[in-house]
C-alpha positions as YAML, in Angstrom:
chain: A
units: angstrom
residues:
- id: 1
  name: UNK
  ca: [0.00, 0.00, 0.00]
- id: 2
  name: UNK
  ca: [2.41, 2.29, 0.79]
- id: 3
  name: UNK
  ca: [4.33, 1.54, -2.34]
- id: 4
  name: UNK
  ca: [1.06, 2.58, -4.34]
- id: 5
  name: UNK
  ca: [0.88, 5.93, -2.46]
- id: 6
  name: UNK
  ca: [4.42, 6.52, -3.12]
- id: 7
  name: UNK
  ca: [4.12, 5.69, -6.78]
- id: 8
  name: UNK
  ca: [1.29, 8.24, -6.85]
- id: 9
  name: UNK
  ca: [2.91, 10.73, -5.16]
- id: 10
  name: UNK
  ca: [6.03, 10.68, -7.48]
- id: 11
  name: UNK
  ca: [3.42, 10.51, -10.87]
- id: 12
  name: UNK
  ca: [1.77, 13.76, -9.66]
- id: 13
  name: UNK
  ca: [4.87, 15.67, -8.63]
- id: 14
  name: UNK
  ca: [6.46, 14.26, -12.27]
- id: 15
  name: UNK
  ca: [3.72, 15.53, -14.15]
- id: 16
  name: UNK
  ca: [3.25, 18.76, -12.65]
- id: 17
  name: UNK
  ca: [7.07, 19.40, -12.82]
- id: 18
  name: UNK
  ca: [6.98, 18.43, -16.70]
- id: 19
  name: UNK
  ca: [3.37, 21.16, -17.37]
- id: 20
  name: UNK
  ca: [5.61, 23.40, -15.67]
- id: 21
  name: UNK
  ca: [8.99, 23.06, -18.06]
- id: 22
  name: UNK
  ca: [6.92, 22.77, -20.88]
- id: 23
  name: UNK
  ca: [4.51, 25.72, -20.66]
- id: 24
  name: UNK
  ca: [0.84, 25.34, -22.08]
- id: 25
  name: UNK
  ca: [0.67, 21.65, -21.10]
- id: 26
  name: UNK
  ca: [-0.81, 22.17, -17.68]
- id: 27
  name: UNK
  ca: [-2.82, 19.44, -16.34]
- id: 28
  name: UNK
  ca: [-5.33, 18.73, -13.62]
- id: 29
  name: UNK
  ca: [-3.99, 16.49, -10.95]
- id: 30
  name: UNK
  ca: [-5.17, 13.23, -12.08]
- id: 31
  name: UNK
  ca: [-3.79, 13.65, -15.52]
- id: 32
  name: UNK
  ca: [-0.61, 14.90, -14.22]
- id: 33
  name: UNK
  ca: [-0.63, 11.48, -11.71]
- id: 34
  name: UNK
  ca: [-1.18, 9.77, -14.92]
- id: 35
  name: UNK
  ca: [1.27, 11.41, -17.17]
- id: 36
  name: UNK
  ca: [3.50, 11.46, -13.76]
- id: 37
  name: UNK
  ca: [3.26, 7.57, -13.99]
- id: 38
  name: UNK
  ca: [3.36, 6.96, -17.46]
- id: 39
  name: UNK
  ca: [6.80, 9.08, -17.45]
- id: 40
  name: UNK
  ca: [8.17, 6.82, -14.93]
- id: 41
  name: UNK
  ca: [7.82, 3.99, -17.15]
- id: 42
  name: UNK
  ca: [9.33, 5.69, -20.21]
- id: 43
  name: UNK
  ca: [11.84, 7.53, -18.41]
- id: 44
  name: UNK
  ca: [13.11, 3.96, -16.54]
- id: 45
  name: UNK
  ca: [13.43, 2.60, -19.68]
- id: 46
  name: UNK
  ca: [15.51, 5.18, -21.38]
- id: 47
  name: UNK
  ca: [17.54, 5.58, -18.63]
- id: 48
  name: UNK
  ca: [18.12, 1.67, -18.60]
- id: 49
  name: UNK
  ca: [19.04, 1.94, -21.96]
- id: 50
  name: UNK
  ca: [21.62, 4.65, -21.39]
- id: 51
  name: UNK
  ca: [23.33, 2.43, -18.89]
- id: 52
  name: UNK
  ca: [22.10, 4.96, -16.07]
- id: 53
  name: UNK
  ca: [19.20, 2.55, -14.71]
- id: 54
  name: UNK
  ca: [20.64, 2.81, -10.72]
- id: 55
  name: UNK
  ca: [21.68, 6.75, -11.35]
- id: 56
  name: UNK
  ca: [19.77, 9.13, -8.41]
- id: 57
  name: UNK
  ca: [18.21, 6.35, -6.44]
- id: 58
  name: UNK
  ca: [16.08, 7.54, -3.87]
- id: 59
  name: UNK
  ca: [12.54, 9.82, -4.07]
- id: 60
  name: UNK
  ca: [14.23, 12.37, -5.92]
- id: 61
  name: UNK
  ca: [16.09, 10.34, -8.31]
- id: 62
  name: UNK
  ca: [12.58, 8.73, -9.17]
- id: 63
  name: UNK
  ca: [11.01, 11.75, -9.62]
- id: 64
  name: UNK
  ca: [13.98, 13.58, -12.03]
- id: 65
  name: UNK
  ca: [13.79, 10.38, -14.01]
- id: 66
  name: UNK
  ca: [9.77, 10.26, -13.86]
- id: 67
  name: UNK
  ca: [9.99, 14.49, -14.97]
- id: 68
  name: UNK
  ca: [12.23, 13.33, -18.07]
- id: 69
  name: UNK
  ca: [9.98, 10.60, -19.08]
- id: 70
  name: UNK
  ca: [6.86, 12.72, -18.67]
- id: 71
  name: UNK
  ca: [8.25, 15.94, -20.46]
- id: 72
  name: UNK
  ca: [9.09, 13.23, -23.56]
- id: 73
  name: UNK
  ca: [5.78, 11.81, -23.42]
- id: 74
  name: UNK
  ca: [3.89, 15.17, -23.54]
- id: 75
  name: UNK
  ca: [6.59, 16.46, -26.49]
- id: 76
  name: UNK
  ca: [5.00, 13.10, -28.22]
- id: 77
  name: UNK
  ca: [1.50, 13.70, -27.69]
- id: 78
  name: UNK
  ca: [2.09, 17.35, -28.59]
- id: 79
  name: UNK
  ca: [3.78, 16.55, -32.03]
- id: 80
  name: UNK
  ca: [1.20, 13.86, -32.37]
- id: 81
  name: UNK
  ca: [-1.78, 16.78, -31.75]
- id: 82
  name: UNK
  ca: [0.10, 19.41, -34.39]
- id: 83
  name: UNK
  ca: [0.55, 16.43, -36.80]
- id: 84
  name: UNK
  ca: [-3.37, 15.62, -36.58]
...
């Protein structure tokens, strides 16, 4: 349980950081959990592939490498909306 709330707690910081950096893609909380959690996944796995999986460790590792992963997912979805 408390693994869930810490999960949750590191989406919604990680999303809200990346709507921050990238101006214009403010979110409401539960998209920014989702987008928070979402960039965890991508940003493990591209750090993982960098040979930097371990790098941070730690809440605030999780959440720099959640922030990347989010800030590349909304870049996507962004040049996915434009391309539309």
């Amino acid at each position: 349980m408390e693994g869930l709330l810490i999960a949750l707690l590191v989406g919604g910081i990680a999303g809200w950081l990346a709507g921050l950096i990238l101006k214009g893609y403010s979110q409401g909380i539960l998209l920014n959990i989702i987008i928070g959690l979402i960039g965890g996944v991508i940003g493990g796995w591209l750090f993982g592939l960098l040979g930097l999986g371990g790098a941070g460790g730690g809440l605030i590792g999780s959440i720099v490498v959640a922030t990347i992963g989010a800030i590349i997912l909304l870049l996507i979805v962004g040049a996915i909306r434009k391309s539309a």
